[in-house]
N, C-alpha and C positions, 0 to 999 in steps of 0.2 A: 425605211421599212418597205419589204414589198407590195405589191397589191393584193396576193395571199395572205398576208399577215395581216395586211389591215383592214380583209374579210375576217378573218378568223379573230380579230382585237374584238369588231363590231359583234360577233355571234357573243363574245366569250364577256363583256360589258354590262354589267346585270343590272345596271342603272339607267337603262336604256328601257322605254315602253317599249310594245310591237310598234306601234305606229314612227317613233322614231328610230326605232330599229327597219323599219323599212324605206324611211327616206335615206338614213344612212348607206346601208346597200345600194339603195338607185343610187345616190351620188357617186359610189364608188363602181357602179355598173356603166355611168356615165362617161367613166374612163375609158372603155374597153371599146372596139371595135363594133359599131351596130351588128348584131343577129351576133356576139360573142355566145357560144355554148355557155362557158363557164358562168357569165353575169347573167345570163338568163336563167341558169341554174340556181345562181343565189339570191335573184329575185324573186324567183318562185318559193323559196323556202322561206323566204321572209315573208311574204305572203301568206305560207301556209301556218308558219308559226303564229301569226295575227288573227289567224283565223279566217281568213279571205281567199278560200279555198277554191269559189268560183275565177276569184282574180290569178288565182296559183296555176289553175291547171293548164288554161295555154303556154303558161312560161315554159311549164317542167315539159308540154310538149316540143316545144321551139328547141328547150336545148337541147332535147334529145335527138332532134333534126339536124343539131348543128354539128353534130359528132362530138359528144362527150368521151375525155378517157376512158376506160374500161372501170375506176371504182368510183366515178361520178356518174356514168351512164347509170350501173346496177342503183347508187342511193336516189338517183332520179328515178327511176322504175320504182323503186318499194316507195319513195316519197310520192310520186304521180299515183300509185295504187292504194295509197293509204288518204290523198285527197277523194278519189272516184267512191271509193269505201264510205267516206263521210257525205259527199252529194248525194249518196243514194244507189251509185250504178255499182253494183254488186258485180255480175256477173262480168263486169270489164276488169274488175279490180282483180279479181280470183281468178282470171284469163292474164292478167300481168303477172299478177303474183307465182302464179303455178309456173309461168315460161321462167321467170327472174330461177326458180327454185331448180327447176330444169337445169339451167345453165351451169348451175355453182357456182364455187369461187368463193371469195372471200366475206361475202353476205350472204349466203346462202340459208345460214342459221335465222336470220333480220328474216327474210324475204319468207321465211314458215312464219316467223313470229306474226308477223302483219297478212299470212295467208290463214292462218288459224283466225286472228279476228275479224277478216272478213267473211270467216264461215259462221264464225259466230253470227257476223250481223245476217246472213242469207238464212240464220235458224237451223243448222249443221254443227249443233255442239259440240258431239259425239266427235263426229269427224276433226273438227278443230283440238279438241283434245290429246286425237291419234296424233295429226300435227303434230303441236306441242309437245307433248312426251315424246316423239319420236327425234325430236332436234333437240332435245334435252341430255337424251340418256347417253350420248357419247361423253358428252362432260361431266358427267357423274364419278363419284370416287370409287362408287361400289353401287352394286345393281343395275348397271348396264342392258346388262341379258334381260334382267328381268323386266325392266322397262320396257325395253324396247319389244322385249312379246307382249305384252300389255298394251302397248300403241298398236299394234299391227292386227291384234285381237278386237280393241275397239273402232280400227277401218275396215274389219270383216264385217261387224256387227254394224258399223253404219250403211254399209252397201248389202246388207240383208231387206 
């Protein structure tokens, strides 16, 4: 098996706590070349899944140093912004989130969802709402339009 699958065994092992779900990871991080992007990457997420979100945030920034792929770098960005999010740093988090949004790609939908709840926590409901509906209503079977005037209606109404 490779060492991606037997990350992804570790994620997908539901009999696993957080805490042995994180020695798991390091031991399989342990494998990897020191400063590897990737195991920095999945140490930090086992971290953050633990809830040791002070312990998470250097990781997810190391691996984003280390040069992540292009859809590990973006889950590292929404994952690092949704750690900051919960320490308290708002305004870093909704500065990650909105560039992540910027960008696109294939999380792009991920990177509103997790920008709307940090507007939520900054007390910008309204606005998080626009968010939301606004990455919503493409996927819609019907009502498209009308959503999507409704989102763009209540980011008028929050910037009044």
């Amino acid at each position: 098996m490779s060492w991606h699958e037997r990350v992804d065994a570790v994620w997908a092992d539901e009999a696993l706590d957080d805490m042995a779900r994180v020695r798991a990871i390091d031991a399989l991080a342990a494998e990897r070349a020191p400063g590897d992007a990737q195991a920095l990457f999945e140490q930090a997420g086992a971290r953050d899944s633990a809830g040791l979100e002070e312990d998470a945030e250097p990781l997810y920034r190391a691996a984003l140093r280390g040069g992540l792929e292009e859809g590990l770098r973006s889950q590292a960005v929404i994952q690092l912004a949704s750690t900051l999010r919960n320490l308290g740093r708002l305004e870093e988090s909704l500065a990650l989130l909105a560039e992540e949004r910027r960008r696109g790609g294939e999380l792009q939908d991920a990177a509103s969802a997790f920008y709307a709840l940090a507007l939520v926590s900054a007390g910008r409901a309204q606005e998080a709402a626009s968010v939301a509906l606004a990455a919503l209503a493409p996927h819609l079977p019907r009502y498209t339009r009308s959503v999507t005037a409704y989102a763009a209606e209540l980011a008028s109404d929050a910037t009044d």
